[in-house]
N, CA, C and O of each residue as an XYZ file, in Angstrom:
496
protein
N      34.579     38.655     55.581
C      34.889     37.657     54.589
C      34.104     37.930     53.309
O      34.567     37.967     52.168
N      32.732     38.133     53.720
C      32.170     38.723     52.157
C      32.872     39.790     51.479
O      32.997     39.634     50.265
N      33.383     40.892     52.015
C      33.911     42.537     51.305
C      35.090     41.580     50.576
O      35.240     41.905     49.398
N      36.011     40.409     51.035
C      36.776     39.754     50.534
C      36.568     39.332     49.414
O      37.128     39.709     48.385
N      35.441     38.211     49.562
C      34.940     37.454     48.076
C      34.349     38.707     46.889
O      34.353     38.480     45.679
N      33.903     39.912     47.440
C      33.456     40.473     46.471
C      34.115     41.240     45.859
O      33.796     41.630     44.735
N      35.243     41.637     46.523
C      36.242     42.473     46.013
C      37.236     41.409     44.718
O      37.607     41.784     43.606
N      37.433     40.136     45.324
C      37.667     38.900     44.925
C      37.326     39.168     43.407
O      38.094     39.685     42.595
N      35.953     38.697     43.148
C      34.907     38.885     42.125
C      35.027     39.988     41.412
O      35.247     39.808     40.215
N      34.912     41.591     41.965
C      35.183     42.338     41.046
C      36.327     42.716     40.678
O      36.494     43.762     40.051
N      37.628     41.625     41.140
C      38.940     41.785     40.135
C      39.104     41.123     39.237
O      39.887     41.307     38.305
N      38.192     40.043     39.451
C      38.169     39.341     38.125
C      37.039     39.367     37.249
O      36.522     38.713     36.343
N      36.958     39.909     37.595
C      35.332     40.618     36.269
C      36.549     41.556     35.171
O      36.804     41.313     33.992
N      37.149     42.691     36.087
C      37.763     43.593     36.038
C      38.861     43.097     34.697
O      39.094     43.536     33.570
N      39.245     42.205     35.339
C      40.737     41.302     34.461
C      39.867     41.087     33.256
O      40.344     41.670     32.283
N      38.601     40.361     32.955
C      37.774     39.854     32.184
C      37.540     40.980     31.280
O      38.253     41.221     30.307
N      36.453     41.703     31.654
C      36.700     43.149     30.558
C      37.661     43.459     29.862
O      37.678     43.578     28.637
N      38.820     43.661     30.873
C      40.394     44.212     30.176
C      40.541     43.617     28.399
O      40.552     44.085     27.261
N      40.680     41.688     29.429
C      40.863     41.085     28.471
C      40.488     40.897     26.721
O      41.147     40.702     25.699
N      39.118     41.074     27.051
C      37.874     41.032     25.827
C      37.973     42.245     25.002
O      37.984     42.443     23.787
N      38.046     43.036     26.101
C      38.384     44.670     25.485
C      39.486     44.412     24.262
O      39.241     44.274     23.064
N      40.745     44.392     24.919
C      41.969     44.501     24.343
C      41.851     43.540     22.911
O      41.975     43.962     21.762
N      41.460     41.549     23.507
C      41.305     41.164     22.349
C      40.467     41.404     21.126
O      40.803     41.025     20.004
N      39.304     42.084     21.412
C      38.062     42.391     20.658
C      38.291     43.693     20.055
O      37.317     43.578     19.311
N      38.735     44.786     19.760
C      39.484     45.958     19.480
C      40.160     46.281     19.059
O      40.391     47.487     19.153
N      41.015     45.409     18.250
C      42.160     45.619     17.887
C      42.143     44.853     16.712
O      41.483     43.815     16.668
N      43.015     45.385     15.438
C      43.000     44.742     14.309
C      44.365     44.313     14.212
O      44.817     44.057     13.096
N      44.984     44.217     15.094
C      46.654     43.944     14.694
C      46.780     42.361     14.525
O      45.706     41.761     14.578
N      47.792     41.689     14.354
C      48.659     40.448     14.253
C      47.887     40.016     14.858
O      46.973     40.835     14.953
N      47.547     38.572     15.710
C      47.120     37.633     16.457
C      48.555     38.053     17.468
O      48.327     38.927     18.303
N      49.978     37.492     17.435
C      50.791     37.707     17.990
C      51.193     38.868     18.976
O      51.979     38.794     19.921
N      50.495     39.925     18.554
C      50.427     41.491     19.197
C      49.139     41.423     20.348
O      49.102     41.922     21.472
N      48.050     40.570     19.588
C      47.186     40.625     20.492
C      47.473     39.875     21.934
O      47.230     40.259     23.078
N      48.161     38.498     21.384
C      48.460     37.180     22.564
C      49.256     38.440     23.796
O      49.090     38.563     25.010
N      50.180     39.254     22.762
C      51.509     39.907     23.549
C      50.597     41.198     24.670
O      50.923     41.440     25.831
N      49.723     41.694     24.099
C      49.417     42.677     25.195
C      47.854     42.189     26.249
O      47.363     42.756     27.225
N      47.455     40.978     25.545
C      46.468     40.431     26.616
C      47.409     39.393     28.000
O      47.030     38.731     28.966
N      48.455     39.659     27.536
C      49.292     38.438     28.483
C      49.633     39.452     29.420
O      49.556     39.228     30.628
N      50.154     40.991     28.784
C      50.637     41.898     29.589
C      49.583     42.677     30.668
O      49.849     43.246     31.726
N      48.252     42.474     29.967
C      46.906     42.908     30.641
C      46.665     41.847     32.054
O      46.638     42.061     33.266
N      46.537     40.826     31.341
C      46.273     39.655     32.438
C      47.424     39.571     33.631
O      47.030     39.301     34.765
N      48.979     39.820     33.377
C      49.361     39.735     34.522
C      49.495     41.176     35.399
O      49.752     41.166     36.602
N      49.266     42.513     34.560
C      48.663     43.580     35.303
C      47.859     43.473     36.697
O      48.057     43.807     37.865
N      46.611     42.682     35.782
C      45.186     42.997     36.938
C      45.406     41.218     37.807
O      44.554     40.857     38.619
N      46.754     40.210     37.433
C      46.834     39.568     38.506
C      47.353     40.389     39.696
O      46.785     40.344     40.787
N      48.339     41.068     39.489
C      49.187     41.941     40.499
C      48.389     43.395     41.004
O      48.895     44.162     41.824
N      47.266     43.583     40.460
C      46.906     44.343     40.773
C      45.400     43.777     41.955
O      44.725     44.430     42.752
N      45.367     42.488     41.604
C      44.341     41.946     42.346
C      44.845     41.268     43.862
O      44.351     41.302     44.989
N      46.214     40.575     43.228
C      46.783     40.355     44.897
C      46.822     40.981     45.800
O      46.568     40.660     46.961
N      47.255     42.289     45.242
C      47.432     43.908     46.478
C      46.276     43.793     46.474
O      46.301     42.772     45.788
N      45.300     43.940     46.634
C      44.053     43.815     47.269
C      43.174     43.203     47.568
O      42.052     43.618     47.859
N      43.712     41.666     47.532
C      43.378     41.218     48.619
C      43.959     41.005     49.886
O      43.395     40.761     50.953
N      45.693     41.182     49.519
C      46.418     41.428     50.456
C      45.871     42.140     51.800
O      45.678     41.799     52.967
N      45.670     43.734     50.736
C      45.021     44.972     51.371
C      43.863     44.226     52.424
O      44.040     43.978     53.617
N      42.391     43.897     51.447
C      41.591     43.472     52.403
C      42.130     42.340     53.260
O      41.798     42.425     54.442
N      42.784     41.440     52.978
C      42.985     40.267     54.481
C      43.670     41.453     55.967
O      43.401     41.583     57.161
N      44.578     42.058     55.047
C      45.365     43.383     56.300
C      44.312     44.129     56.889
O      44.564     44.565     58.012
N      43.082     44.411     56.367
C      41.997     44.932     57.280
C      41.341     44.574     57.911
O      40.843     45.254     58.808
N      40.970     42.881     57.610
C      39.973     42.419     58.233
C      40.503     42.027     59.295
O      39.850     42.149     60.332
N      41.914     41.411     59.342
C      42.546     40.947     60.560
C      42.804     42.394     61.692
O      42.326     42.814     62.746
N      43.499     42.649     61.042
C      43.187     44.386     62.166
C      41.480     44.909     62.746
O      41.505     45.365     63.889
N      40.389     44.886     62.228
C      39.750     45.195     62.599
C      38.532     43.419     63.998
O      37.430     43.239     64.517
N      39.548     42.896     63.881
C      39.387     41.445     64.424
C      39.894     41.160     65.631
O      39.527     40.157     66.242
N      41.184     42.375     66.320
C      42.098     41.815     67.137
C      41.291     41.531     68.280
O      40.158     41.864     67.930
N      41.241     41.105     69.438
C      40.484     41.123     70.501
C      41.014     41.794     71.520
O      42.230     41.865     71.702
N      40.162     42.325     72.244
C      40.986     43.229     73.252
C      40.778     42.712     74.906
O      39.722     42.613     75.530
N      41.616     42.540     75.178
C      41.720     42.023     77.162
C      40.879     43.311     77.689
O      40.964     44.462     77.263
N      40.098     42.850     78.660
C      39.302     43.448     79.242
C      39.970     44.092     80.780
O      39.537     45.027     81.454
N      40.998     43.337     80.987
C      41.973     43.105     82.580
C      42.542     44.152     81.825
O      42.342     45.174     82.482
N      43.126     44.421     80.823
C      44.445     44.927     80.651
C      43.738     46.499     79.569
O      44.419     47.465     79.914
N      42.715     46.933     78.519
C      42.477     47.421     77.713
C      42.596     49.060     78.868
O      42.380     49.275     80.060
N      43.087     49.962     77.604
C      43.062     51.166     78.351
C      41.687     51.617     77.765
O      41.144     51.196     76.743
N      41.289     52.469     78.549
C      39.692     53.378     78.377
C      39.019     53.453     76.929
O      37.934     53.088     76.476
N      40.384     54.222     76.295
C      40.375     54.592     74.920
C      39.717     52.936     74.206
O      38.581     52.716     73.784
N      40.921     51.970     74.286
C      40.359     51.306     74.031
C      39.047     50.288     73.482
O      38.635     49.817     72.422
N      38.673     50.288     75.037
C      37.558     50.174     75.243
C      36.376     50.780     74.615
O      35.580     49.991     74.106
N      36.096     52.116     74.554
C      35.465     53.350     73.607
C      35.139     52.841     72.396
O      34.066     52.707     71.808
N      36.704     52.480     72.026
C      36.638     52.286     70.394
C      35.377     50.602     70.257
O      34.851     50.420     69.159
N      35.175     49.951     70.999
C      34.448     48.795     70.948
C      33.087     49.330     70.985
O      32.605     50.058     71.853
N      32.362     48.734     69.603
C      30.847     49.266     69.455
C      29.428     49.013     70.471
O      28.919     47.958     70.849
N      29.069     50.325     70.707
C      28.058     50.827     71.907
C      28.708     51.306     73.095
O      28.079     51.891     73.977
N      30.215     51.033     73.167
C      30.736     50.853     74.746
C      30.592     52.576     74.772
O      30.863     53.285     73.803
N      30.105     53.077     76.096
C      29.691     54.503     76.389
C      30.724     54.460     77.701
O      31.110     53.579     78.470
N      31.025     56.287     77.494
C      32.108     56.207     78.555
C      32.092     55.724     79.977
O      33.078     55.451     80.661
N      30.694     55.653     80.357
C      30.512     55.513     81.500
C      30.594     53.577     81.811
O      31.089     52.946     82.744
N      30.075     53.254     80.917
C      30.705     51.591     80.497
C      31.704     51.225     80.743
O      32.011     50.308     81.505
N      32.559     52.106     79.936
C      34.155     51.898     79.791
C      34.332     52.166     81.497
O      33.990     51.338     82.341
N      34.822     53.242     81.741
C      34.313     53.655     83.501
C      34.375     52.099     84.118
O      35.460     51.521     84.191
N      33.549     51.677     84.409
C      32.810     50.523     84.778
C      33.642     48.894     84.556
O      33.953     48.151     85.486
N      33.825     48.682     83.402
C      34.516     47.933     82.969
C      36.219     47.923     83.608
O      37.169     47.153     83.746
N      35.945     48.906     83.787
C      38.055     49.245     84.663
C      37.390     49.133     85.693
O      37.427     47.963     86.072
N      36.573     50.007     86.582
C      36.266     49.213     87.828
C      36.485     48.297     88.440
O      37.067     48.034     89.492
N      35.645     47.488     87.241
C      35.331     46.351     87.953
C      35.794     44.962     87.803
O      35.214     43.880     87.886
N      37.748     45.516     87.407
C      38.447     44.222     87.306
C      38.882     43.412     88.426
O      38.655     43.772     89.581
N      39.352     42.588     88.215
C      39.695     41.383     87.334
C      38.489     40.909     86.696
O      37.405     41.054     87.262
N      38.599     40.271     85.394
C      37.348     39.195     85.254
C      37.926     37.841     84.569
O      38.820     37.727     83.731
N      37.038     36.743     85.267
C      37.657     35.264     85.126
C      37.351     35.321     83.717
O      38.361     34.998     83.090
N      36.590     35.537     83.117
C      35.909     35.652     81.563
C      35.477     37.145     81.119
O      35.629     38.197     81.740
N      34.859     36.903     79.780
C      34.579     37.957     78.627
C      33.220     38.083     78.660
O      32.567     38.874     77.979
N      32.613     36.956     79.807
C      30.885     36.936     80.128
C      30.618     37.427     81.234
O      29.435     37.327     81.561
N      31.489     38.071     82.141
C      31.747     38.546     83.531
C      30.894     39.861     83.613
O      30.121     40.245     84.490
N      31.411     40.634     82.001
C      30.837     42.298     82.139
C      29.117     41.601     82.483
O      28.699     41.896     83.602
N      28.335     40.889     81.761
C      27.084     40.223     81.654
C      27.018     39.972     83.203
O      26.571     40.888     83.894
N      27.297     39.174     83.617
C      27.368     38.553     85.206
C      27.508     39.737     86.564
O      27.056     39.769     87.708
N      28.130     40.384     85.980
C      28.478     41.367     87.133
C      27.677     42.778     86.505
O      28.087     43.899     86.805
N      26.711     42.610     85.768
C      25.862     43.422     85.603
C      26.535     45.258     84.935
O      26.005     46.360     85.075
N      27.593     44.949     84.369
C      28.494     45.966     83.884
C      27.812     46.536     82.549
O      27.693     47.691     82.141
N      27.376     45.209     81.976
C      26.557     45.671     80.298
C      25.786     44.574     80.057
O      26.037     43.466     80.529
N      24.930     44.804     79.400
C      23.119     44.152     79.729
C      24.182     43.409     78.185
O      25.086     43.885     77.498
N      23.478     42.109     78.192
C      23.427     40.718     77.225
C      23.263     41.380     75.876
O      24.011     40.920     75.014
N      22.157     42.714     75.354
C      22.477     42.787     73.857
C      23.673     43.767     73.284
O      24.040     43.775     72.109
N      24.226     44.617     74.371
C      25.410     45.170     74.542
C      26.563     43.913     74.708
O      27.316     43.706     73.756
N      26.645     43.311     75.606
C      27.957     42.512     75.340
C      27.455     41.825     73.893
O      28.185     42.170     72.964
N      26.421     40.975     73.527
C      26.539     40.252     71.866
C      27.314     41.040     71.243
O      28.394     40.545     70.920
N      27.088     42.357     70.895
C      27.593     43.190     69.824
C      28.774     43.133     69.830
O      29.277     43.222     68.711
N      29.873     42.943     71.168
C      31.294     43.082     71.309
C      31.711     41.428     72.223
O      32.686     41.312     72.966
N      30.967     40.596     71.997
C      31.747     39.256     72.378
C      32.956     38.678     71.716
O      34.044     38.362     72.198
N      32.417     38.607     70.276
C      33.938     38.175     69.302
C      35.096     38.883     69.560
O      36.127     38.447     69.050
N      35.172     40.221     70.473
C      36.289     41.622     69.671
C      36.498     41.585     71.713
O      37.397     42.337     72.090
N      35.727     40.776     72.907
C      36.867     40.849     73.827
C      37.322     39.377     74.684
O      36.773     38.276     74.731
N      38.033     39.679     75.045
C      39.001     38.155     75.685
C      39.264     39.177     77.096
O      39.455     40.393     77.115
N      39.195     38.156     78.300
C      39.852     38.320     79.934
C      40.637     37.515     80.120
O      40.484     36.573     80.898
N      41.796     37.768     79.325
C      42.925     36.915     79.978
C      44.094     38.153     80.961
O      44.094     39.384     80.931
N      44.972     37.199     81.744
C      45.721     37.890     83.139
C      46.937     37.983     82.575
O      47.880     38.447     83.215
């Protein structure tokens, strides 16, 4: 959510410069100026939506949660610290009623599961 707000922030800094730039620079008409700061401003609006678009499309992808009953190896891997022999382990030693089970059934010690609690779910 922060890379959001800041990316947020530096499009509109971004738009801001443009703006000042264009109006401050130029000796033409007032009318010429209104005409290409309007064309600036809705530039870096459309250029700011796509990215936040962009970032919401990443953050939600990098958010999905993964079933622990159901995740293939690979999977699993890709979840931070998980070592193959973990992963290993984790297929073992299914079913699990919960996502606190790996903890309980002694699969991955408490500061290993923190790191990957949000990112797994044991549903059937």
């Amino acid at each position: 959510m922060n890379r959001y707000l800041s990316l947020t922030a530096l499009a509109l800094v971004l738009a801001s410069v443009i703006v000042c730039t264009t109006a401050c620079t130029t000796k033409d008409n007032p009318d010429e100026i209104r005409q290409r700061t309007a064309a600036a401003t809705e530039t870096m609006r459309r250029d700011t939506k796509a990215v936040v678009e962009g970032v919401k499309e990443g953050m939600g992808r990098d958010n999905k949660a993964i079933n622990i009953n159901k995740a293939s190896r690979e999977d699993l891997l890709a979840l931070p610290g998980v070592t193959e022999h973990e992963a290993d382990r984790i297929i073992a030693d299914r079913p699990y009623d919960d996502a606190h089970g790996l903890v309980t059934r002694h699969v991955l010690p408490q500061a290993e599961y923190d790191k990957i609690s949000d990112r797994v779910i044991a549903g059937h």
